[in-house]
C-alpha positions in Angstrom: 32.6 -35.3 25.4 32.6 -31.7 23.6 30.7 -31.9 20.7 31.3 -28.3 19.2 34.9 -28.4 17.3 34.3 -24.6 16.9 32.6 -20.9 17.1 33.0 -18.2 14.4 31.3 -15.1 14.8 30.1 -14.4 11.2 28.3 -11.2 11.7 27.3 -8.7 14.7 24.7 -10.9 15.7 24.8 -14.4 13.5 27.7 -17.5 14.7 28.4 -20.5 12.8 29.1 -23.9 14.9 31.2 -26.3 13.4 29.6 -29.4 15.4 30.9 -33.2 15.4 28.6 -36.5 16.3 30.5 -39.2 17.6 31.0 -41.9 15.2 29.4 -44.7 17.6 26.0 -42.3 17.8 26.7 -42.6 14.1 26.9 -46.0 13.7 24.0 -46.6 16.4 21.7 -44.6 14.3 22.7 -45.9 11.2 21.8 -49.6 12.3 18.5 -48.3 13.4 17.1 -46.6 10.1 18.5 -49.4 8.3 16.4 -51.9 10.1 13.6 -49.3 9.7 14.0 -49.4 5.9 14.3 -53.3 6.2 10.9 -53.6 7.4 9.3 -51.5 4.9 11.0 -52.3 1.7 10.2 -54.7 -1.2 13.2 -56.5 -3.1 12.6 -59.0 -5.2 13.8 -62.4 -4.0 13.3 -61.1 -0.1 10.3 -61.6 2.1 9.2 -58.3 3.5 11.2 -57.2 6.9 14.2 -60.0 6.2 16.1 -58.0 3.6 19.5 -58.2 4.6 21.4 -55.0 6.4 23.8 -54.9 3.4 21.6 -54.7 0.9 19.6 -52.4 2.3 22.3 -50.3 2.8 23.3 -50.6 -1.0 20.1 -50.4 -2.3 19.0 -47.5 0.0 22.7 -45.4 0.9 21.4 -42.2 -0.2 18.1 -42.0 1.8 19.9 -43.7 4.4 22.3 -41.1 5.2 19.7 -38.6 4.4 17.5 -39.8 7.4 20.3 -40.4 9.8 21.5 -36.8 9.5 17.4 -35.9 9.8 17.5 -37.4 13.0 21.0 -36.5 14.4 21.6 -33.1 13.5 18.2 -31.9 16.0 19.4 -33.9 18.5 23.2 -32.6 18.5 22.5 -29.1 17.7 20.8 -28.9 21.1 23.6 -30.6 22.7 25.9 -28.4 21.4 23.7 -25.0 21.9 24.1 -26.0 25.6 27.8 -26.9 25.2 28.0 -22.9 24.0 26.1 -21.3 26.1 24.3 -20.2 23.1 20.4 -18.0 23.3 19.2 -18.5 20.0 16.7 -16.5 18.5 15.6 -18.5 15.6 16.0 -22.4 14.7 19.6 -22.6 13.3 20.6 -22.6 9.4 22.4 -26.4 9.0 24.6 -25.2 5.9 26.1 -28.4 5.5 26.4 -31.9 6.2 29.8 -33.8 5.6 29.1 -37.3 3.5 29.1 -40.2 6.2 31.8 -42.4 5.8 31.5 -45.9 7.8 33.4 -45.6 11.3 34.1 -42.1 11.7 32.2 -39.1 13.1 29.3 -36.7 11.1 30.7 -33.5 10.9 27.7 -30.1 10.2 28.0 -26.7 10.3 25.2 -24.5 11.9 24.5 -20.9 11.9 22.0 -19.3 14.3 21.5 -15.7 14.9 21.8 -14.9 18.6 21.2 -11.7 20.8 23.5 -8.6 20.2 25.8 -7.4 23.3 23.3 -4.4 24.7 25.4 -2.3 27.5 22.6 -0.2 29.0 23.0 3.1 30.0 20.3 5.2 31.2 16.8 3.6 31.9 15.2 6.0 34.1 14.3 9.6 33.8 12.1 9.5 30.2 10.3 12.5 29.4 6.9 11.5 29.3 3.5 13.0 28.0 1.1 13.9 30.2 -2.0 14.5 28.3 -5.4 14.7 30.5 -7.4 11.4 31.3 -10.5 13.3 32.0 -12.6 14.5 28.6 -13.6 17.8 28.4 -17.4 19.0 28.8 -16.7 19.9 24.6 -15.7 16.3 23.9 -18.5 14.5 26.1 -21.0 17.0 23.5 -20.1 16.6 20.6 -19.7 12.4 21.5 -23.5 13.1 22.4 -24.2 15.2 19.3 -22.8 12.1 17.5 -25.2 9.2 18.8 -27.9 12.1 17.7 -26.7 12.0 14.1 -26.7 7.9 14.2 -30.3 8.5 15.0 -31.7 11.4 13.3 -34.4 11.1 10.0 -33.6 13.2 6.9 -37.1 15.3 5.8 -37.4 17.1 2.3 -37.1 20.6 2.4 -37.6 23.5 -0.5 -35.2 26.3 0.8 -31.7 26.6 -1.1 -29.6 23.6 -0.4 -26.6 24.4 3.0 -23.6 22.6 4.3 -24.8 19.3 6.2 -27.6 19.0 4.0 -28.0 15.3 1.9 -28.7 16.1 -2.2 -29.8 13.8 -4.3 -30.1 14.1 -8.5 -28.2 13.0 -11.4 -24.8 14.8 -12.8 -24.2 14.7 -16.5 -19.9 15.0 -18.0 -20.3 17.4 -20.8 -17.8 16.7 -23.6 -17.1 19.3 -26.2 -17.4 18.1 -29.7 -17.1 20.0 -33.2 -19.3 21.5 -34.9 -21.7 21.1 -32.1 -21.8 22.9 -29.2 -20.8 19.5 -27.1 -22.7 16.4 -26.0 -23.1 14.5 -22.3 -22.1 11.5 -21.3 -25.0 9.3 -19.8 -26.7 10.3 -16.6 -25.4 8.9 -13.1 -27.1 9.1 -10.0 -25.7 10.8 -7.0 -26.4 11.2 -3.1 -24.2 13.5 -1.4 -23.9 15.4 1.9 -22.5 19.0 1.0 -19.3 19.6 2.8 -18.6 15.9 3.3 -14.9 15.4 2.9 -15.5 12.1 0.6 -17.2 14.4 -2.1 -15.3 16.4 -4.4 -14.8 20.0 -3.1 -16.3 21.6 -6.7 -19.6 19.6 -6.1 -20.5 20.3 -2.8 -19.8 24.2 -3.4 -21.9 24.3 -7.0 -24.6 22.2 -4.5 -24.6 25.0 -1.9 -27.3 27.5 -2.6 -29.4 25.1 -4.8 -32.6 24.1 -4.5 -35.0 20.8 -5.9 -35.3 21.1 -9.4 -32.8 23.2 -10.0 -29.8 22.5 -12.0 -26.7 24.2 -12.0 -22.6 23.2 -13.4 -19.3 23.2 -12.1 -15.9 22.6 -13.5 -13.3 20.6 -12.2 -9.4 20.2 -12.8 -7.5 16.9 -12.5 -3.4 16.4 -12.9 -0.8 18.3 -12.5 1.2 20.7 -15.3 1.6 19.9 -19.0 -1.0 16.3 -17.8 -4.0 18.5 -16.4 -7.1 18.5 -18.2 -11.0 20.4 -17.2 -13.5 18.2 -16.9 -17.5 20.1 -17.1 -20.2 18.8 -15.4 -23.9 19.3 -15.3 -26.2 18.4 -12.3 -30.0 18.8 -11.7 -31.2 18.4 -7.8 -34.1 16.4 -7.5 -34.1 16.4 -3.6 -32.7 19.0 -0.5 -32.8 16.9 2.9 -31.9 18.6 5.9 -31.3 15.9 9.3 -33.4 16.4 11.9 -31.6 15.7 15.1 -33.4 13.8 17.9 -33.9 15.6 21.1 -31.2 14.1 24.0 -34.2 12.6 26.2 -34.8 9.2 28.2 -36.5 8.2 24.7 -33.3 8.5 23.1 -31.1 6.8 25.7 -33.0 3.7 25.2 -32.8 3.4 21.7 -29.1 3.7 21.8 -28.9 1.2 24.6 -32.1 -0.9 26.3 -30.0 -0.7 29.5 -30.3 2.7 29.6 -33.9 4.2 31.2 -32.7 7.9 31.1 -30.7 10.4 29.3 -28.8 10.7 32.6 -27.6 7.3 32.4 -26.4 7.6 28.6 -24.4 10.9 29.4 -22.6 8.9 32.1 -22.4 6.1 30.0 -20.5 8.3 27.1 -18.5 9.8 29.9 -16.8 6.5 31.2 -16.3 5.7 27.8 -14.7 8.9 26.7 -12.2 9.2 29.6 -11.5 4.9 29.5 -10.1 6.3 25.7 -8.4 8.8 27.1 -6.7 6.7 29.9 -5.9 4.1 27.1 -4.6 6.6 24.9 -2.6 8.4 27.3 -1.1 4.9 28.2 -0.1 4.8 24.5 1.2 7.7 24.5 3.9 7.1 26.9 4.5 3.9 25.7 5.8 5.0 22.6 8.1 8.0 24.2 9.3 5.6 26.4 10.1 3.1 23.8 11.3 5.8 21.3 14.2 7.1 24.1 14.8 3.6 24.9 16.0 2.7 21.5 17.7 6.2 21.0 19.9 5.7 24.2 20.8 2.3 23.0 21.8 2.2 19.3 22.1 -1.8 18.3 23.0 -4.4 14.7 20.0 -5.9 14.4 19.9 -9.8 13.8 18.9 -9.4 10.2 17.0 -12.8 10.2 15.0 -11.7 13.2 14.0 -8.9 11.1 13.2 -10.5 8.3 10.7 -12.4 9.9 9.0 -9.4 11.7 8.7 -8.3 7.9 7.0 -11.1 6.9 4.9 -11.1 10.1 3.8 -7.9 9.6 3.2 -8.8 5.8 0.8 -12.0 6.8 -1.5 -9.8 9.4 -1.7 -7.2 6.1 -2.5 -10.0 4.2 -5.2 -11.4 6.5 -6.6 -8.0 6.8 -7.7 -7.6 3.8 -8.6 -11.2 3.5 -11.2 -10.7 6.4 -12.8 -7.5 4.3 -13.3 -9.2 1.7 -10.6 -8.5 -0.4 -9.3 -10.9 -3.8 -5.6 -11.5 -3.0 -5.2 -12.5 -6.4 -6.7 -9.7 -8.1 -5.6 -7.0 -5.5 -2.4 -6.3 -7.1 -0.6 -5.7 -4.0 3.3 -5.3 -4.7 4.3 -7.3 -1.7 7.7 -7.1 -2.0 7.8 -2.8 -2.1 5.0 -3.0 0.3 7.9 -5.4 2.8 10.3 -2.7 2.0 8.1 0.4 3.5 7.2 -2.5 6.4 11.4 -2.8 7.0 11.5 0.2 9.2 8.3 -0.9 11.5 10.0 -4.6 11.9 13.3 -2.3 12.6 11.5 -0.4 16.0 9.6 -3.7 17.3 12.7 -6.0 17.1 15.2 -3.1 18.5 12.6 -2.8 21.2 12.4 -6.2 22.0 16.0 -6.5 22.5 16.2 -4.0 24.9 13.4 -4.5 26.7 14.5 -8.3 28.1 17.9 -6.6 28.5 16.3 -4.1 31.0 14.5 -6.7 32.6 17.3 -9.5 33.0 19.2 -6.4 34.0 16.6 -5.2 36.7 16.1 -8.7 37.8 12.1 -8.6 36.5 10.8 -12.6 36.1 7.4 -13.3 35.1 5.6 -15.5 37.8 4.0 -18.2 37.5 0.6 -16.9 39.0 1.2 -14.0 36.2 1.6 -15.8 33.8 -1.5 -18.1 34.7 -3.7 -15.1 35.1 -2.9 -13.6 31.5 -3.4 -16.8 30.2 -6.5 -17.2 31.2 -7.5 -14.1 30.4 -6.3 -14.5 27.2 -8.6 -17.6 26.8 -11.7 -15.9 27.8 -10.9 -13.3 25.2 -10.9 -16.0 22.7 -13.7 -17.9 24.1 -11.6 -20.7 24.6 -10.4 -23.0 27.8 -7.1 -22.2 29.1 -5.8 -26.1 29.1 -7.1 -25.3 25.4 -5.4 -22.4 24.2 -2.2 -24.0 26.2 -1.9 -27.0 24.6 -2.4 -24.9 20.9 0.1 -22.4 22.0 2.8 -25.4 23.0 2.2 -26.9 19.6 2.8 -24.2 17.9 5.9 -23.5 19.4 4.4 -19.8 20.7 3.9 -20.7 24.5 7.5 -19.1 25.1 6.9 -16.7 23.1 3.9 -15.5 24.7 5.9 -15.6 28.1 8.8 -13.3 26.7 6.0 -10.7 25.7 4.4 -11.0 29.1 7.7 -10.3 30.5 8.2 -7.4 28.2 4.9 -5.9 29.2 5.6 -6.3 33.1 9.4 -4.6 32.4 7.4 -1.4 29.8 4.9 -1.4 33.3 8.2 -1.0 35.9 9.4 1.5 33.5 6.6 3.6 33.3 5.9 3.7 37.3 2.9 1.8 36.8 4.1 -1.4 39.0 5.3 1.1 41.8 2.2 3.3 41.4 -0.1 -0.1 41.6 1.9 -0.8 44.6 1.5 2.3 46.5 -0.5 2.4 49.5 -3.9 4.8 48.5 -4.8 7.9 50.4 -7.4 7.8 53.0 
């Protein structure tokens, strides 16, 4: 027996189901939470669990009905999202419940936002990036020159201050004032490296070319227009530090790593880890090129729910961000609802994306296997530090376990489409 009375498309990519549960499934369920309520309630004059049905039922219609349609409209939503071949993407809106009345059917109205119609066209020939995998010798030194710096010592020196050098002293804000001459604000202590972006430009060129106890000023000019205003400063240097860069020996290679015995070893350490970047960013690279023609090809309506809750996805891992630095939430001031809005077009990409990509892959005939879908799994739980009957049983909970599979699918189809799979696949020179 048909359950759905009817199927209105109500936007590009929302339908509302008009849905009907028989009155005996009515009836059935009715006597069942009524006996429920029997055995709970307390009316006076009634032992517990022998209220009568009747009473119950007059005492108790409202919350009755309430629970009835609780436990029906699940039940016979499912039913009827088989019935219409229906691939929702998120639980349904109920919009409305008819009032029971005794001996005839429970009408509701559901709304669901489903997949949009996606005719492919082309999903081959992408012009990719190619940039190299391999680091240059330029890159691997200066990666070197870098672990140097994270282990150098800073020593006083008495020549003129230069760019790279760290100065430390105290800067005074002079304010002018009538009929003196002007006044300074209190003392505050500074450390800066000259030339370090983070310092303000005027500082670190009134710095250059000064040495310890020397003082010098500088000027500098905030706002724009009609709002800009000179602010003067004073400064005295009490210390010049220059860095003194360790020399790239075996000395050096174990104090970045105990593993390493030999400067040899931490060149070919920074190496692999250079051009594993590079692979991985080259990787990116084409993933977004691919994904960027992909969506250009195939302009879609996006199901605005869908969405929605990327937005607020995206809006949570923001929030949790700054949660994990340490950040007040309620002090931050965070306008969440422009900050949503500047999100919108982010949510836009991935959702678009997602569309397309299990179009390609129902479309190419790509399935996730189950030995696939094992191995990330696992992998996944090892990542975690976690068991995999674990992190299963969390995922299924939560609902995500489906999920996870649809990404994993996605993943395998953005591999295909790349070359990677066919690539993987190919038979290696001997």
């Amino acid at each position: 027996m048909s359950v759905v009375l009817s199927v209105v498309d109500v936007g590009p990519c929302r339908k509302q189901l008009t849905i009907e549960v028989p009155a005996p499934a009515v009836e059935a369920e009715t006597a069942r939470v009524v006996r429920d309520y029997g055995t709970r309630v307390k009316i006076p004059g009634f032992r517990q669990g022998k209220v009568p049905g009747e009473i119950v039922k007059r005492r108790f219609g409202k919350e009755i009905e309430q629970e009835v349609a609780e436990r029906l409209v699940p039940r016979y939503w499912r039913q009827a999202q088989a019935e219409a071949e229906i691939e929702p993407l998120l639980p349904p809106d109920v919009d409305s419940v008819d009032e029971q009345k005794p001996g005839e059917p429970m009408k509701f109205t559901a709304t669901v936002e489903v997949r949009p119609q996606v005719a492919l066209g082309n999903v081959e020939d992408f012009e990719l990036p190619d940039p190299p995998s391999e680091p240059a010798p330029i890159e691997v030194e200066e990666a070197l020159d870098d672990l140097r710096k994270r282990f150098s010592e800073w020593r006083p020196v008495e020549r003129p201050a230069a760019r790279g050098d760290v100065v430390t002293g105290e800067i005074f804000e002079q304010f002018p004032s009538e009929p003196s001459e002007g006044r300074e604000g209190e003392a505050s202590r500074f450390e800066v490296e000259i030339g370090d972006p983070r310092v303000w430009e005027e500082l670190s060129l009134a710095l250059a070319g000064v040495s310890a106890r020397r003082e010098g000023r500088f000027e500098r000019r905030e706002g724009e227009g009609a709002e800009a205003k000179e602010r003067k400063f004073r400064f005295a240097v009490e210390e010049v530090r220059e860095r003194e860069l360790p020399e790239l020996d075996d000395e050096l290679a174990g104090k970045v790593d105990a593993s390493f015995t030999t400067a040899d070893e931490l060149r070919a350490a920074v190496l692999a880890r250079l051009r594993s970047d590079k692979i991985q960013g080259r990787r990116e690279q084409r993933e977004r090129a691919l994904l960027d023609q992909l969506r250009e090809r195939h302009p879609l309506a996006l199901p605005e729910g869908v969405v929605r809750r990327e937005v607020e996805s995206l809006l949570r891992d923001y929030a949790e961000n700054l949660a994990g630095s340490g950040v007040d939430l309620e002090r931050a001031g965070v306008d969440w609802h422009h900050l949503g809005h500047e999100m919108q077009p982010l949510a836009e990409k991935r959702v678009h994306a997602r569309l397309l990509l299990d179009a390609v892959a129902d479309a190419l005939g790509l399935a996730l296997s189950e030995n696939e879908f094992e191995t990330s799994l696992a992998a996944l739980a090892r990542a975690q530090r976690t068991s995999t009957p674990a992190l299963r049983k969390a995922l299924d909970a939560d609902g995500r376990l489906q999920a996870l599979r649809l990404q994993l699918r996605r993943e395998k189809t953005i591999r295909h489409l790349l070359g990677e799979e066919l690539q993987a696949a190919a038979p290696s020179e001997t």
